[in-house]
N, C-alpha and C positions, 0 to 999 in steps of 0.2 A: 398384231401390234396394239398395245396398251395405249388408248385415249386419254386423256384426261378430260372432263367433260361434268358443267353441276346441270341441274334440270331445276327447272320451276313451274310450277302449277299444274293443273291438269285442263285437259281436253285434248282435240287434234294436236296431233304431233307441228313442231314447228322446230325445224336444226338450224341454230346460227353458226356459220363459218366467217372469220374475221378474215385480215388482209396480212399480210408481208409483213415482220417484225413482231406481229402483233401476239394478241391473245383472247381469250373467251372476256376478258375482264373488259378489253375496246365496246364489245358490245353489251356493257350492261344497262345502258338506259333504253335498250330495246327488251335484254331479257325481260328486266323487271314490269314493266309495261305491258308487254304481249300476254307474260304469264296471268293477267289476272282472266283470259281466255279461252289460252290455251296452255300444252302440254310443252312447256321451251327445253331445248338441249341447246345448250350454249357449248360449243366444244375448240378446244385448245388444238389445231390443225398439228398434225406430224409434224416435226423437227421443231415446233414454238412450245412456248409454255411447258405446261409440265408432263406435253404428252411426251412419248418414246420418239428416241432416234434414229435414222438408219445412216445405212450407208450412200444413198443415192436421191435424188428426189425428181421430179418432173409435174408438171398437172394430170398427167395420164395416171399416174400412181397416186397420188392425194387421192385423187377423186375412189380410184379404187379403194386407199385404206380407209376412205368416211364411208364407201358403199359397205366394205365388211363390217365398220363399228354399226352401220344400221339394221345389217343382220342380225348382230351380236345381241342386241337388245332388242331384234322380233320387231321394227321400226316396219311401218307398210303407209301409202299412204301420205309421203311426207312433205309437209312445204318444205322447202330450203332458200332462206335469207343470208346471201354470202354477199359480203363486201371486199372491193378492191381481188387479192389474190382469192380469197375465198369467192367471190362471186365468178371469178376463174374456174375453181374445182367446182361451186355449184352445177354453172352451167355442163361444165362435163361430164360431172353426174349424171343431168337430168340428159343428157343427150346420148348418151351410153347405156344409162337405166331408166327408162322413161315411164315404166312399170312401176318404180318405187316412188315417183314424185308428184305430187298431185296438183304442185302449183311451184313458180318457181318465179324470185326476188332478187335481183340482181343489183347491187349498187355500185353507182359509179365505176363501172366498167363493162368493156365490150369482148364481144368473141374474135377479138384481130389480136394481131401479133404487134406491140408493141417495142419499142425503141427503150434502153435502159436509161433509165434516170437518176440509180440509186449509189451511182460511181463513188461521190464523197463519201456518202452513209457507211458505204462498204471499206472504204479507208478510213475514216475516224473511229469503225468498232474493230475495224484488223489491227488498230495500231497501238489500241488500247491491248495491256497486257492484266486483264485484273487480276491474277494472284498477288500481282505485285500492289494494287491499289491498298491505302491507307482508308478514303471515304469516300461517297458517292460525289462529294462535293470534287474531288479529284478527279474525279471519271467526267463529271460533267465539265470541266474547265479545259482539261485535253480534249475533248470531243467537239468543243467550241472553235479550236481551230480548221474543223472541216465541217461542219455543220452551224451554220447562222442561227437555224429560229431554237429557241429555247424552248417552245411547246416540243418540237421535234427531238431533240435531242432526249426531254422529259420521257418522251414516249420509247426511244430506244432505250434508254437505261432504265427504265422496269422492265426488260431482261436479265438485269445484272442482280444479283441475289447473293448473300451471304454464306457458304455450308462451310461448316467447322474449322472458322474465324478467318477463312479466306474468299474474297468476290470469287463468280463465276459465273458463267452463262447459263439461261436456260434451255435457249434456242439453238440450233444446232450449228454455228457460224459457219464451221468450215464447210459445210455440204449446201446450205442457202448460196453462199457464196460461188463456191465452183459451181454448182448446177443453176444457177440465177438465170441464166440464158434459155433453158426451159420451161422456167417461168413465167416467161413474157412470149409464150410461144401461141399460136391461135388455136382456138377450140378446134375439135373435129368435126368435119364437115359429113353430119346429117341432122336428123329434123328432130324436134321436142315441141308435140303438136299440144300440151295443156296451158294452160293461163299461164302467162309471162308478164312480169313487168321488171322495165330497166327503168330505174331513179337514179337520174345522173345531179350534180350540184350544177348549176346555173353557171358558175365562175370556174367550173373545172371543166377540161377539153379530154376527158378519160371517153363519153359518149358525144362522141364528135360527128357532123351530120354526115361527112364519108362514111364512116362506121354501119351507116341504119341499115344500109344494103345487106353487110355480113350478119349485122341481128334479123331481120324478118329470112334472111333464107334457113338460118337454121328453128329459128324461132317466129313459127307465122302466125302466131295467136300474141304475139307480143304488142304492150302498150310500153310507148315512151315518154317519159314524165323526166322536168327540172323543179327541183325547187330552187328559189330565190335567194338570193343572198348566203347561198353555200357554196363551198367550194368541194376537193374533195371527201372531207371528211363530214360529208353532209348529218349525220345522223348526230354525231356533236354539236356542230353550230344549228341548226333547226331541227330540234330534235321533238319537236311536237308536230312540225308539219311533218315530218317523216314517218312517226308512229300515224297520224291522222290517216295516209298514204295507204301507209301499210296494213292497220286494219280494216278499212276498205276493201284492199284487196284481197286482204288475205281471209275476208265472212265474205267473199262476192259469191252467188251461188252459180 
């Protein structure tokens, strides 16, 4: 399967996986940042962005298709900085292939099995038809009847993309959709004994202190860290204390 994926800088390797909706573009104030250290692959996760499609999706197979693209490109070695769904496949990366990951980053989220949340989001972009749409400003006004905050809605329509003079998705709606419930499914249960650290947002309940049980048994070298005044999308709203975090952990010897 075809990634889409940009890289920046050189040194150790460092893979960023974003979260659900998203794209390599949510984490660009970490690429740009880290690169000036290391070796960044910021990568566009199956079914998002402008990687390849399939027919089916799960975090058992995400994780698989980022374990082949790290083949693909001879990756050894590797930190993995995954937020929200991607800090999902991270972890099941690193617990599957513990041999490829040297250090692993996990934000705002934990190895449990989560309750779905994303009910409206999933009807305000099924209901939208875009071939049919006129402008974004159209897409965003229908989409306001099921989604409130307008940051969010912002963020789901940079999916919505132009090709030859008709809107379209980029992300793969109807497979996210049906397979969602796979999504929110819990890591597999064994061990990933290297440097761990989970940055949860202060104001967000994704690393919940129920939770800490399911992180140290599969993850027993793990540190748990909040930053203040973030919610979930910690790396946006405190995005200095976040890189501060991060590179700490990520030059700790």
């Amino acid at each position: 399967m075809q990634l889409n994926f940009k890289r920046f800088g050189e040194g150790p390797p460092v893979v960023l996986l974003h979260g659900l909706f998203g794209s390599l573009e949510n984490l660009g104030v970490l690429s740009r940042n880290l690169s000036q250290y290391f070796s960044v692959y910021a990568l566009d996760l199956p079914e998002h962005g402008r990687s390849a499609h399939s027919d089916h999706t799960s975090i058992g197979k995400l994780s698989q298709q980022v374990k082949a693209w790290c083949d693909a490109q001879q990756l050894s070695d590797v930190a993995l900085v995954g937020h929200s769904l991607g800090g999902k496949v991270s972890m099941e990366l690193a617990l599957s292939s513990p041999a490829l990951v040297s250090r692993l980053a996990v934000l705002d989220i934990a190895p449990v099995k989560y309750s779905g949340h994303h009910t409206e989001i999933f009807k305000g972009l099924l209901a939208l038809q875009p071939a049919e749409l006129k402008s974004r400003s159209e897409a965003e006004h229908q989409l306001s009847e099921y989604v409130d905050e307008a940051a969010v809605r912002s963020f789901l329509l940079k999916n919505l993309e132009k090709r030859g003079g008709a809107y379209g998705w980029r992300m793969n709606l109807p497979v996210l959709h049906r397979d969602y419930h796979h999504l929110l499914e819990s890591n597999r249960q064994a061990r990933y004994p290297g440097p761990t650290l989970f940055l949860g947002g202060a104001r967000s309940g994704y690393i919940a202190e129920q939770y800490h049980s399911e992180i140290f048994s599969r993850f027993p070298q793990a540190d748990i860290e909040f930053v203040d005044d973030a919610g979930h999308w910690l790396h946006a709203e405190q995005p200095e204390r976040v890189l501060s975090i991060l590179y700490g952990f990520l030059n700790k010897q």
